[in-house]
Every structure is written in C-alpha cells, then in structure tokens.
C-alpha angles and dihedrals in degrees: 000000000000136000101286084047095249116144124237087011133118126246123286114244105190093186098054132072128164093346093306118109111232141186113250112252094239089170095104094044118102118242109242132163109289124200132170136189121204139174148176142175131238113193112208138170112268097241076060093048091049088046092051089050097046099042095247113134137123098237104045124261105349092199099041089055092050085045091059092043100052093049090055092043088062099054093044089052097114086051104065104027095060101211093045109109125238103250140172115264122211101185150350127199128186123199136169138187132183129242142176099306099347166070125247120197125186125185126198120202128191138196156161115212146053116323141024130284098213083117100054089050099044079048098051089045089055098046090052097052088044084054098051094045090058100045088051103034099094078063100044103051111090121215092301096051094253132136100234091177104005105118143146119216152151096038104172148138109264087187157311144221132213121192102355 
C-alpha cells in the first residue's frame, strides 16, 4: 500500500512532477489547527554531560543556546528546505532531557493554516542538537581531533496533529 492508500502502486511523491521538483498548490486546502512533535539524540561524553548540567561550559549555557537556534530554525524552515511553505506559527516549544549518555531534544510546533509543520519541528530538533554539538565539540575530540562518542541519532517525528 503507498502513501494515498492505494494498493500495487508506487509511492506518491507530491513534490515532484515529471522529474521537476515542485511546491505543493495548498490553496484549496482549508485552513485547521496544526501541531508537530519532533526529537533527536546527542551522545556525549559524561564529563560533557556534567558540564552541561553544572554550567559549566566554555562556551556559556550550552541548552539555553540550542534553545534560541532551534527556535529560529523553525521559523527559517522555508528558508532552507526549498519546497516547505511559508506558514503562521502559533507557537514553538524546546525542550530537552537527559538521558544515559545523552542528550534528548524535542521540539513542538504549532500552527493554523494549510499544511503541516513536521518539517519546522524535524528542523528545530536537528538545529538544537547541531547547537549543542558545537557548543560542546573543543571538549569531545580526543587527541586526534576526532569525535570517538560524539553522535547524533534517532531524529523523527513522535507525532502530529491535524484540526484539534
């Protein structure tokens, strides 16, 4: 089954048509409540994480930074992924929680309009982690200048809403 739910047939690409990518014609759609959920992992080591928890980084507070990107991420969206529409949003919330080794950050998008805002939080999960990465990265090379544990992972999409 693809994406339209149609049985035997391919996937549906919407931004693409005849081998030229495209922006998607919203217009007819009917504007309804949006709302997205996305997250991601940084892996660190844990004198980084602790540093991170203390405040006492090089380079300022580490979470609060991200914070700031991401929420501008989000807005720039359209910006940066060429077919995403420009769209109202009603509101964006960072957060972040620590785990075993890392670092866990979820961003909530909302919106009122057309389309969805999956892009805007996927967006605003990656810059964060991004942000924190480089705020933290003069302390994560070893003696090579490599990043032995440093990694970002599991960026997705935990849900989203449409007219509630």
């Amino acid at each position: 089954m693809n994406e339209s739910g149609k049985q035997g047939e391919g996937p549906v690409f919407t931004h693409i048509e005849n081998d030229r990518a495209q922006m998607v014609d919203i217009s007819a759609k009917t504007e309804v409540p949006r709302e997205a959920v996305a997250s991601g992992r940084i892996y660190l080591r844990g004198e980084t994480l602790r540093a991170i928890r203390e405040g006492t980084t090089v380079k300022g507070n580490v979470l609060a930074t991200a914070r700031v990107a991401a929420t501008l991420a989000v807005k720039d969206t359209p910006r940066i992924i060429p077919m995403c529409h420009p769209i109202p949003l009603g509101g964006i919330t960072i957060d972040f929680e620590e785990g075993d080794g890392y670092i866990e950050a979820t961003a909530r998008v909302k919106s009122y309009g057309r389309t969805g805002v999956e892009m805007e939080a996927l967006t605003g999960v990656s810059v964060a982690l991004l942000t924190v990465w480089d705020m933290v990265k003069s302390a994560e090379k070893d003696k090579n200048g490599q990043y032995p544990v440093t990694r970002i992972d599991a960026v997705h999409v935990v849900e989203k809403h449409k007219g509630v």
